[in-house]
BAFI-3210 file (N, C-alpha, C; in Angstrom, 3 decimals, decimal comma, padded with zeros to 6 digits):
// residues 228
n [1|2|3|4|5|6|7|8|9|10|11|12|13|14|15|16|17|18|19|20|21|22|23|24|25|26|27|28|29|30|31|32|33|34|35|36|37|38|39|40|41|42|43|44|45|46|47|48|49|50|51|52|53|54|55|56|57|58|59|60|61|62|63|64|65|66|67|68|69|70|71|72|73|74|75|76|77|78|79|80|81|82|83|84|85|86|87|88|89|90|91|92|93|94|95|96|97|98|99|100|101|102|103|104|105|106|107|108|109|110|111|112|113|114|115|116|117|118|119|120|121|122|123|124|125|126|127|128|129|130|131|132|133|134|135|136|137|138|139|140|141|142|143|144|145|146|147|148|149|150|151|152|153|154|155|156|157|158|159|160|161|162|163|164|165|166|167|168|169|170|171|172|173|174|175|176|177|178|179|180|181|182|183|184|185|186|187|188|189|190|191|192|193|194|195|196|197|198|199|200|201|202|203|204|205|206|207|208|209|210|211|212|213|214|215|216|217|218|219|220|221|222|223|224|225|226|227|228]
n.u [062,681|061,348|059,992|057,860|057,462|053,740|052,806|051,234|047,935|048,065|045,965|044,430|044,085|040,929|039,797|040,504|038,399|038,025|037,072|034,030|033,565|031,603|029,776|030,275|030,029|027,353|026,647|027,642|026,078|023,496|023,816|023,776|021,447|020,442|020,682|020,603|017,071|017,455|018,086|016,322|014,301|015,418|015,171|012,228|011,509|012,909|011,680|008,814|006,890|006,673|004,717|004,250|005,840|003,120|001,431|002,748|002,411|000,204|-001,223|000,325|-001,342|-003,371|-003,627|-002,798|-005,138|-006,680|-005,733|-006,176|-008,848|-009,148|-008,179|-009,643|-012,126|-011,385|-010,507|-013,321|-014,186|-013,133|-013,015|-015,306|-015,982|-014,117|-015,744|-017,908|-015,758|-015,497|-016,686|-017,252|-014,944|-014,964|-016,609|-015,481|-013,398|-014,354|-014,786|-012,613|-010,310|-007,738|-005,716|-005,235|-005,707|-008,350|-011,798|-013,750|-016,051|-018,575|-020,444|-022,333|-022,938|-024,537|-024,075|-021,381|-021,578|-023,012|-021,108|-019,052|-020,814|-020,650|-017,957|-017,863|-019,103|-017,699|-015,609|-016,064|-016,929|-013,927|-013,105|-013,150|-010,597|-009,230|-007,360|-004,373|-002,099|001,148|001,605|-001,173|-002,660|-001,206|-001,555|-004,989|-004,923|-003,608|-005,748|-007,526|-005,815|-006,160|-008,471|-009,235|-007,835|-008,957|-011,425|-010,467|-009,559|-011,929|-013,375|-012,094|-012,412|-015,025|-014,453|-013,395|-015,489|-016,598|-014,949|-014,493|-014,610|-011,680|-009,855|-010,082|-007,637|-005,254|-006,355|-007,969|-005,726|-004,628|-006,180|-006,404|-004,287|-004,463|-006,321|-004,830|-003,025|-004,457|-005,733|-003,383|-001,535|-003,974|-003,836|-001,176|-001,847|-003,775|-001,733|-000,808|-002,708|-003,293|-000,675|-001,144|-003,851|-002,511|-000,538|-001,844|-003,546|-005,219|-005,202|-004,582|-005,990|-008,034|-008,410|-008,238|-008,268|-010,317|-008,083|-006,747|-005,078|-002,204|-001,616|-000,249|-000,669|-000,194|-000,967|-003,070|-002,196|-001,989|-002,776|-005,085|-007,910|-007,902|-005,726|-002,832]
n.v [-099,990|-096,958|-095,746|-092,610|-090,540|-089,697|-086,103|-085,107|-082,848|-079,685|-077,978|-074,950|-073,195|-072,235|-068,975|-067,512|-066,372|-063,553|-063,881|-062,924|-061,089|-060,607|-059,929|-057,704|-056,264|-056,668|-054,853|-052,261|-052,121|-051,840|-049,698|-047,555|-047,720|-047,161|-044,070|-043,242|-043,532|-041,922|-039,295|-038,447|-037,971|-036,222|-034,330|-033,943|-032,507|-030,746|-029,171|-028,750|-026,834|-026,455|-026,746|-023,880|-022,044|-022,556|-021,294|-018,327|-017,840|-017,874|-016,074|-013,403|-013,560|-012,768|-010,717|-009,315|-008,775|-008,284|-005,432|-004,763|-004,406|-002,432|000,126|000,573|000,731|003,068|005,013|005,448|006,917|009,340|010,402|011,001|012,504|014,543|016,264|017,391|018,606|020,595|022,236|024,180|025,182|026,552|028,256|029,400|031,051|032,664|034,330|034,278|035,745|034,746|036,777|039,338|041,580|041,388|041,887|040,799|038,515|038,797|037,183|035,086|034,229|031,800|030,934|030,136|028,134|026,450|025,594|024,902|022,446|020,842|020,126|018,896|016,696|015,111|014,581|012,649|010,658|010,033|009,288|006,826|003,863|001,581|-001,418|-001,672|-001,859|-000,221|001,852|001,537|003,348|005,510|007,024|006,943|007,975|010,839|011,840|012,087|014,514|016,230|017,132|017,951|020,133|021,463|021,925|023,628|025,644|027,133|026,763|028,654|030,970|031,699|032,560|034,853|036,474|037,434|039,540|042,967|044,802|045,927|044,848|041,962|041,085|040,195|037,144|036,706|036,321|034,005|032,272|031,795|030,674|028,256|026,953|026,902|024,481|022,415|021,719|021,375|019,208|017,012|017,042|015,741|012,828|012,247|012,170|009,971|008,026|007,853|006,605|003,989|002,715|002,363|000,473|-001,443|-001,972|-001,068|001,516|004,764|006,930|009,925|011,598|014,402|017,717|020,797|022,924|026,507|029,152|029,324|027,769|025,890|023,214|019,622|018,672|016,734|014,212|014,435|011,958|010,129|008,769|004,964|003,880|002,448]
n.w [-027,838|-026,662|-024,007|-024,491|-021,878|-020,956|-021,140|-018,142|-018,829|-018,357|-015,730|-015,656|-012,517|-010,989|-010,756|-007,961|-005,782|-003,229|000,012|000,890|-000,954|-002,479|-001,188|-000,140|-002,678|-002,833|-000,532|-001,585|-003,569|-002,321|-000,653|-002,507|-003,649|-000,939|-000,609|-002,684|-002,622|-000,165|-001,161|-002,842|-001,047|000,163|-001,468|-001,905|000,547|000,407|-001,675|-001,095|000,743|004,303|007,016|008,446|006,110|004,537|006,047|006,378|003,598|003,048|004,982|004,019|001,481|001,901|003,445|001,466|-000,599|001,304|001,663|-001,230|-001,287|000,505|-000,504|-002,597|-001,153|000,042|-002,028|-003,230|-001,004|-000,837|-003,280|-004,009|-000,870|-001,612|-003,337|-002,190|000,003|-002,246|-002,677|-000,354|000,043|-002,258|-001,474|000,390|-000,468|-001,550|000,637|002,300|000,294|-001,173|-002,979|-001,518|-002,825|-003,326|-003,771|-000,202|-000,273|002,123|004,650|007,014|009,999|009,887|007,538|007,522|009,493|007,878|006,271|008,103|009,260|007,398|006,705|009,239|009,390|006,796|008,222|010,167|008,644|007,670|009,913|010,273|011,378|009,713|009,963|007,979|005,182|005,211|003,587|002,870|005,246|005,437|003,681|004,179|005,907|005,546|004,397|006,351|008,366|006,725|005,876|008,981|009,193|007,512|008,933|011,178|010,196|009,953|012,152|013,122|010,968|011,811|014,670|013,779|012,891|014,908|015,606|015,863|012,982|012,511|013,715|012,586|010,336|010,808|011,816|009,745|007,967|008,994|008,695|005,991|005,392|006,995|005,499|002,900|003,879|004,538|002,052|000,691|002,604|001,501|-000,998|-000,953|000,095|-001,873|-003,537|-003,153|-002,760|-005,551|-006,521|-005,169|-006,487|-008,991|-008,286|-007,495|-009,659|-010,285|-012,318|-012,902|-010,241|-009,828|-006,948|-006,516|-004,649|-006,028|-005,500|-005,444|-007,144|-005,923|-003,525|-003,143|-003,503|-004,890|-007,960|-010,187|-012,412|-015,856|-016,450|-018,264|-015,997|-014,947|-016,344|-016,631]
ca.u [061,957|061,687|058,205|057,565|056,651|052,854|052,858|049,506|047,808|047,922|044,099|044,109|043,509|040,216|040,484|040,385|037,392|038,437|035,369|033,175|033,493|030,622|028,754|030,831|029,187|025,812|026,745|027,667|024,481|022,755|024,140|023,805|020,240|019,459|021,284|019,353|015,827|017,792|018,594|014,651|013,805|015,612|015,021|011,292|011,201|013,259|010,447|007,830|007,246|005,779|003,409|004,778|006,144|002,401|000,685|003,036|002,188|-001,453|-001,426|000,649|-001,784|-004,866|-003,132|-002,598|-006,672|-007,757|-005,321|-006,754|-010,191|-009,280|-007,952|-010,980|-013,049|-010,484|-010,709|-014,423|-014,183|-012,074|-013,766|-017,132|-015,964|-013,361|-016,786|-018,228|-015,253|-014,598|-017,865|-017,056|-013,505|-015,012|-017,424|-014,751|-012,519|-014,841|-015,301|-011,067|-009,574|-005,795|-005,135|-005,844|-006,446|-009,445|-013,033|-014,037|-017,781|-019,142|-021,121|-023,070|-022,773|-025,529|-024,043|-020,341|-021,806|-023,464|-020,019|-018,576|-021,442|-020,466|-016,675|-017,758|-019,431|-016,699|-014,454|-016,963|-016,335|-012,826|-012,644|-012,567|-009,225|-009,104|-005,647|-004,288|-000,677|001,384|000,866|-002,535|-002,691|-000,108|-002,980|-005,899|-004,154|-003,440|-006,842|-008,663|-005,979|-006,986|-010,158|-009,538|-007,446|-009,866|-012,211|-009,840|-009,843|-013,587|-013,497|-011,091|-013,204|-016,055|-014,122|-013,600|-016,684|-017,251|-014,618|-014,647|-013,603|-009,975|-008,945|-009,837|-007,328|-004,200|-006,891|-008,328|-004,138|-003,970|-007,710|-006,297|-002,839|-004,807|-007,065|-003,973|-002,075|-005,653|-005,381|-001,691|-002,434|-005,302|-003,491|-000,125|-003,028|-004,325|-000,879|-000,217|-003,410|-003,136|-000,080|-001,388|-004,387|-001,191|000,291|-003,131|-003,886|-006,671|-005,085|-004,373|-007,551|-007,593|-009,723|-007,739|-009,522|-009,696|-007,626|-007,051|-003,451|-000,955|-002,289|000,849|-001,106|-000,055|-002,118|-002,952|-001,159|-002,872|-003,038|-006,782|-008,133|-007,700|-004,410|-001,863]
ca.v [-098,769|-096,242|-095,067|-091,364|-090,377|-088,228|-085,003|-084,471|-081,529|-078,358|-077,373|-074,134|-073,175|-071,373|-067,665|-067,058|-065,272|-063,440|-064,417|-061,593|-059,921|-060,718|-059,216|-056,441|-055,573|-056,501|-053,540|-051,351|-051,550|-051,459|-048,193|-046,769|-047,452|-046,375|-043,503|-042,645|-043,282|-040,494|-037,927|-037,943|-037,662|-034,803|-033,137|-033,704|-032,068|-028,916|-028,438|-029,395|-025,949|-027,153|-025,606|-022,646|-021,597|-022,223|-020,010|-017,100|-017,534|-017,499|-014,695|-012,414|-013,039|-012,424|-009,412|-008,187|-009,020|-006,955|-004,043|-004,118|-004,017|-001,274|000,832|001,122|001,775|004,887|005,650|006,002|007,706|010,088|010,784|011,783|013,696|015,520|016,861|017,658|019,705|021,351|023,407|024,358|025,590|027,587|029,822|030,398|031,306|034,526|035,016|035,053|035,781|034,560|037,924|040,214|043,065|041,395|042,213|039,497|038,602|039,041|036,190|035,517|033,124|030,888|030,128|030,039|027,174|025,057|024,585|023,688|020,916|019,755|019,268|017,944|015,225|014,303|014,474|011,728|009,635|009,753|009,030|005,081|003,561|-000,083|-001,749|-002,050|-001,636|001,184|002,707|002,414|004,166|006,711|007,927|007,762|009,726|012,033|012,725|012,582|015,385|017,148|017,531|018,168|021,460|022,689|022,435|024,225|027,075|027,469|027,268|030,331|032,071|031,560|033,053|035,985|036,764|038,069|040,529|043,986|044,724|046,456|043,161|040,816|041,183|038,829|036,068|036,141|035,386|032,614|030,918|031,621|029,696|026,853|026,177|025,893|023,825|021,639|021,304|021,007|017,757|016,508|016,500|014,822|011,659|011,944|011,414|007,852|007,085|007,348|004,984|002,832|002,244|001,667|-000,823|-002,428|-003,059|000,071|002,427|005,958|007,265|010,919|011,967|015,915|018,704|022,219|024,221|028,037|029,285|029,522|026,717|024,883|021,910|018,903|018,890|015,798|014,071|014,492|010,716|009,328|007,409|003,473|004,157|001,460]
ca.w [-028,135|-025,321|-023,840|-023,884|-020,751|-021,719|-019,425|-017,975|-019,263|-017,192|-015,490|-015,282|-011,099|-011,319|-010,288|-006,847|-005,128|-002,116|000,550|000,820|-002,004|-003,085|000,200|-000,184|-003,903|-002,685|000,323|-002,502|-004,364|-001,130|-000,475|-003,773|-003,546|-000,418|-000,795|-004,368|-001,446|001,044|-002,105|-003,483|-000,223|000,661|-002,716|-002,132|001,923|000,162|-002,602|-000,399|001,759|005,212|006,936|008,847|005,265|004,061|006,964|006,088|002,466|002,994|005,273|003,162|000,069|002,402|003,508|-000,003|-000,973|002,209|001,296|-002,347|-001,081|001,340|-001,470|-003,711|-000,376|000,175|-003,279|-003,512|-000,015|-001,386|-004,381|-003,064|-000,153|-002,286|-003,845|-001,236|000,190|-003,092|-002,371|000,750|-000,043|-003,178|-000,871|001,715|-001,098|-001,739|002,030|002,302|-001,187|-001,424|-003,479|-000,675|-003,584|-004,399|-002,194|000,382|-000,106|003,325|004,685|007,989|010,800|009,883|006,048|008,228|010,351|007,596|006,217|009,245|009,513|006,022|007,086|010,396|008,472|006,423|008,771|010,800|007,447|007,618|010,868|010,865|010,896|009,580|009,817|006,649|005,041|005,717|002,389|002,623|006,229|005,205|002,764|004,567|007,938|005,248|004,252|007,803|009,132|005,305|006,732|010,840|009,116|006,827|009,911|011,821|009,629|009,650|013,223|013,136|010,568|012,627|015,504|013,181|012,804|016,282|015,911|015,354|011,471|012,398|014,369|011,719|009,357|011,640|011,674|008,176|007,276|009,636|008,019|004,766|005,776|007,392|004,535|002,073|004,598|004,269|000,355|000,377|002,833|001,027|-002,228|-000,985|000,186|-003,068|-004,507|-002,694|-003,193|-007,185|-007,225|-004,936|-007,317|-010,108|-008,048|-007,166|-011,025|-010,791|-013,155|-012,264|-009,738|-009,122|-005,652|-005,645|-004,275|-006,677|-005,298|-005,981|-007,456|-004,822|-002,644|-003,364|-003,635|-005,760|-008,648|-010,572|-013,708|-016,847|-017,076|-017,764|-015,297|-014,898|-017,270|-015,903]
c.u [061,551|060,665|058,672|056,741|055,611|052,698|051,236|049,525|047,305|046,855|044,535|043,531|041,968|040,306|039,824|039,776|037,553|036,729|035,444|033,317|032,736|029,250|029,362|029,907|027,933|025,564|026,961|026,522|023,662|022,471|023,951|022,470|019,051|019,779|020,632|018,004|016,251|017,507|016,946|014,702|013,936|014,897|013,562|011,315|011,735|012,093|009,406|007,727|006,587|005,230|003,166|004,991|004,416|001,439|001,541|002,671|000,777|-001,722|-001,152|-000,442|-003,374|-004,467|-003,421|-004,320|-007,077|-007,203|-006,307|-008,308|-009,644|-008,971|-008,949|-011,802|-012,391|-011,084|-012,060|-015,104|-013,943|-012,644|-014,927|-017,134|-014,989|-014,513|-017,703|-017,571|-014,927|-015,841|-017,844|-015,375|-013,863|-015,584|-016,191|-013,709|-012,814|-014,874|-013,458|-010,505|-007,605|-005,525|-005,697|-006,043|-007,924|-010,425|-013,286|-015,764|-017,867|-020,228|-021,200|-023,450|-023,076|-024,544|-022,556|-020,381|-022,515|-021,905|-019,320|-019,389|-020,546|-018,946|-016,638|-018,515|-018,696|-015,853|-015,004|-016,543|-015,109|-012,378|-012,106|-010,901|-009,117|-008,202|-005,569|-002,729|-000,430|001,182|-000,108|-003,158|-002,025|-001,864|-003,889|-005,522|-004,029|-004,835|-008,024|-007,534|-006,266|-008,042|-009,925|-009,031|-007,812|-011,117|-011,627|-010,048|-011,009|-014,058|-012,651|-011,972|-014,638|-015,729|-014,252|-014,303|-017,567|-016,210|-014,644|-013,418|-011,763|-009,469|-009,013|-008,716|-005,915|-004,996|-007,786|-006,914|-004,411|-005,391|-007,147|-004,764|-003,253|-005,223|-005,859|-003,216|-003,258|-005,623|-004,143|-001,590|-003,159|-004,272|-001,859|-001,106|-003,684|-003,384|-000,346|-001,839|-003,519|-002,091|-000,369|-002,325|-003,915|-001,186|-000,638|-003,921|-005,309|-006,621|-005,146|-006,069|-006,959|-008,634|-008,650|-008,928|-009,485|-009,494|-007,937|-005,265|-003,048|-001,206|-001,145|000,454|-000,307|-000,677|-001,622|-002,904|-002,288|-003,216|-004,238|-007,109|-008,558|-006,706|-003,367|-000,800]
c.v [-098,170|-095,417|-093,617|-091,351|-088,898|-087,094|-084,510|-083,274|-080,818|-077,942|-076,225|-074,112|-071,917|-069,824|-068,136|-065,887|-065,116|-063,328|-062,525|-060,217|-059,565|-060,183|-057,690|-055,680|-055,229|-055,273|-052,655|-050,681|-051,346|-050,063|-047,345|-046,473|-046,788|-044,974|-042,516|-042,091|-041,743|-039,223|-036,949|-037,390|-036,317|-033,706|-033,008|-032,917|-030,733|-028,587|-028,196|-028,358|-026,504|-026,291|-024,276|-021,342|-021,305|-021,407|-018,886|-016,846|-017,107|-016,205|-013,375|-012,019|-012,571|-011,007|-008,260|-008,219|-008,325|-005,579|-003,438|-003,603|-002,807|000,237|001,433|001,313|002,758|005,685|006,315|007,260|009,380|011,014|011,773|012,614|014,979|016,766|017,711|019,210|020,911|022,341|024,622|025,315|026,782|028,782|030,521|030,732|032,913|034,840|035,625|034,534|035,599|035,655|039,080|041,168|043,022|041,133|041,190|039,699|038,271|037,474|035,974|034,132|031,882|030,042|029,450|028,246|025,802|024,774|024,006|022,128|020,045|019,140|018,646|016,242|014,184|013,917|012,544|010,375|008,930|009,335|007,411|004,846|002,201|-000,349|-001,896|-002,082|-000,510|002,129|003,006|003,522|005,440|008,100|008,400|008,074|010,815|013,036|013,257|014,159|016,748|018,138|018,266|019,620|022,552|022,803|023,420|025,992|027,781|027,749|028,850|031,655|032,278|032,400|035,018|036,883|038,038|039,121|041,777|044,302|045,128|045,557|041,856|040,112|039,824|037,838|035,618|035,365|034,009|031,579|030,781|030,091|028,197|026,609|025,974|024,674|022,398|021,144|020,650|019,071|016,755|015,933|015,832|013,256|011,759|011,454|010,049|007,502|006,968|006,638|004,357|002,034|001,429|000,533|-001,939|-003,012|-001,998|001,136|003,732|006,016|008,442|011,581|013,685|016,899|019,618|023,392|025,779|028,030|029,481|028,923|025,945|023,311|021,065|018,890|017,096|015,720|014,090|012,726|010,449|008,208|006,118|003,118|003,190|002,771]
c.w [-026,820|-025,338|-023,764|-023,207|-021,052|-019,897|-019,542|-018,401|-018,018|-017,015|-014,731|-013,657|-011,744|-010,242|-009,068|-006,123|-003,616|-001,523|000,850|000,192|-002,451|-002,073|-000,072|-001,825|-003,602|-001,432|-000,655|-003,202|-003,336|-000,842|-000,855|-003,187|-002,162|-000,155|-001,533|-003,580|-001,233|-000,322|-002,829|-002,176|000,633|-000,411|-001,998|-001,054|001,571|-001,172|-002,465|000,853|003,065|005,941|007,888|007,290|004,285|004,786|006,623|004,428|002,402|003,734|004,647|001,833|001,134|003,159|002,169|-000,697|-000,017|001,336|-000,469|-002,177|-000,585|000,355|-002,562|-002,884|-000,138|-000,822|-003,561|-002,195|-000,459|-002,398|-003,949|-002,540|-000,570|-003,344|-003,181|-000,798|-000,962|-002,972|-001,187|000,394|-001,225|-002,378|000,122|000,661|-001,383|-000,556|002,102|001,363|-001,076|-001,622|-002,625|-001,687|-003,884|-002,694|-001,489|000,471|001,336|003,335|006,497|008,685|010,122|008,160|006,626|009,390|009,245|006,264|007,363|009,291|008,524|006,452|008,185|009,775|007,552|007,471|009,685|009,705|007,277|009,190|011,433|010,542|010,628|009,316|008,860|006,464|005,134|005,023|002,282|004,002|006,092|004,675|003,649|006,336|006,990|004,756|005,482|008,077|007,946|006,023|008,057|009,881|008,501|008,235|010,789|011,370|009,497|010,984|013,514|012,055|011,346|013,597|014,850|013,042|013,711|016,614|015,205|013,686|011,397|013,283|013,747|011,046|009,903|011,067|010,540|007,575|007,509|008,654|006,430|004,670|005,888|006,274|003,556|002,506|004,367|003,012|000,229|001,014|001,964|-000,443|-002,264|-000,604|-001,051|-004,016|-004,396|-003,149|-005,560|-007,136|-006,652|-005,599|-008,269|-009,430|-007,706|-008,221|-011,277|-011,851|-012,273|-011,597|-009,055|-007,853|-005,480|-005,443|-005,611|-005,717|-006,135|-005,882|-005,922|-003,473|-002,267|-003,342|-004,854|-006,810|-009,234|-011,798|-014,693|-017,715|-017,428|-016,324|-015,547|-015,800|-016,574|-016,069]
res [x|x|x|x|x|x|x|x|x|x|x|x|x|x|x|x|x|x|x|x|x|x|x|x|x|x|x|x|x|x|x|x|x|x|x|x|x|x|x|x|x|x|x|x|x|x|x|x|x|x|x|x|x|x|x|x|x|x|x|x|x|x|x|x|x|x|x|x|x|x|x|x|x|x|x|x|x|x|x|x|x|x|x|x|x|x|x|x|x|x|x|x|x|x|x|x|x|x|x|x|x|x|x|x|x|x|x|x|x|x|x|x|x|x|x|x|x|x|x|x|x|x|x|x|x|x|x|x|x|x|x|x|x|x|x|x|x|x|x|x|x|x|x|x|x|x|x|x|x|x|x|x|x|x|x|x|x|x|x|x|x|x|x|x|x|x|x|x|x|x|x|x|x|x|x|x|x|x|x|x|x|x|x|x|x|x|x|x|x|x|x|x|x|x|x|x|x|x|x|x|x|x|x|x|x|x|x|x|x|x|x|x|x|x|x|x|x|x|x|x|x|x|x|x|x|x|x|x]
***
């Protein structure tokens, strides 16, 4: 009887791990993760304004908080002395009548000189200049040289005064010219300053003078005031 020869059983080789493979993964995740670190880190330094970006932010809004103040001191500037001049502009309106057909009330140094005071007083008012934005400077330059040109004209009727009646008549034109050129002024600065009120959250604010027809002045919108 004839041995079978038993065939060892086959052991599987176990797989074969190439060396540092296993360094190589743990570099992988390494990487990942510090990687993931770098990516916050950037995100956070771009969301994160620093502090050049927060000095121009702060200045701009402390910019825009003066300008609004400066705007409602115009405004009430404005207001007041637009009251003021509208007195002043009515008498010299009878002294020189736009419609040359119509009579000129006569009037006599002394009443001639206490309007001048009155527009030298505004004008004194309008005279500060506090830095502000350009919009709001635009305005009030437009209402100080308002003023210097209705003084102008008062100085010229004043001049008038002292001449004999058949040489008046040239330099009554020119006072009548200046004083609309004065209104006309006055009420383009009255028209920045009503939208700048708008855009300042004040609602329409009207500071115009009253003119007289053919002034060519601006006149103001029939909005109400503080009307967004």
């Amino acid at each position: 009887m004839s041995t079978k020869a038993r065939r060892k059983p086959v052991v599987s080789s176990p797989p074969v791990v190439a060396r540092g493979a296993g360094r190589v993964s743990r570099l992988v995740v390494t990487v990942a993760v510090v990687a993931g670190l770098g990516g916050a880190a950037a995100g956070y330094l771009v969301a994160v304004p620093d502090a050049s970006e927060v000095a121009i932010a702060d200045l701009r809004k402390a910019d825009a908080d003066r300008d609004v103040k400066q705007i409602g001191e115009l405004t009430t500037l404005a207001k007041s002395t637009a009251k003021e001049l509208d007195k002043v502009l009515a008498a010299l309106a009878l002294a020189v009548p736009r419609d040359t057909t119509t009579a000129a009330q006569p009037t006599v140094p002394e009443i001639v000189r206490g309007w001048q005071d009155v527009v030298r007083k505004v004008a004194e008012k309008h005279a500060e200049s506090p830095s502000g934005m350009t919009a709001t400077n635009v305005a009030r330059g437009g209402f100080r040289s308002a003023v210097n040109a209705l003084g102008a004209a008062l100085d010229t009727y004043a001049l008038v005064q002292t001449l004999p009646e058949d040489q008046r008549k040239p330099l009554l034109d020119l006072v009548s010219r200046q004083r609309s050129t004065a209104v006309m002024m006055w009420s383009v600065a009255a028209t920045q300053l009503d939208q700048l009120n708008v855009d300042a959250g004040n609602g329409h604010q009207h500071a115009y003078l009253t003119g007289i027809p053919g002034d060519g002045a601006i006149t103001p919108d029939q909005i109400p005031e503080g009307t967004q």
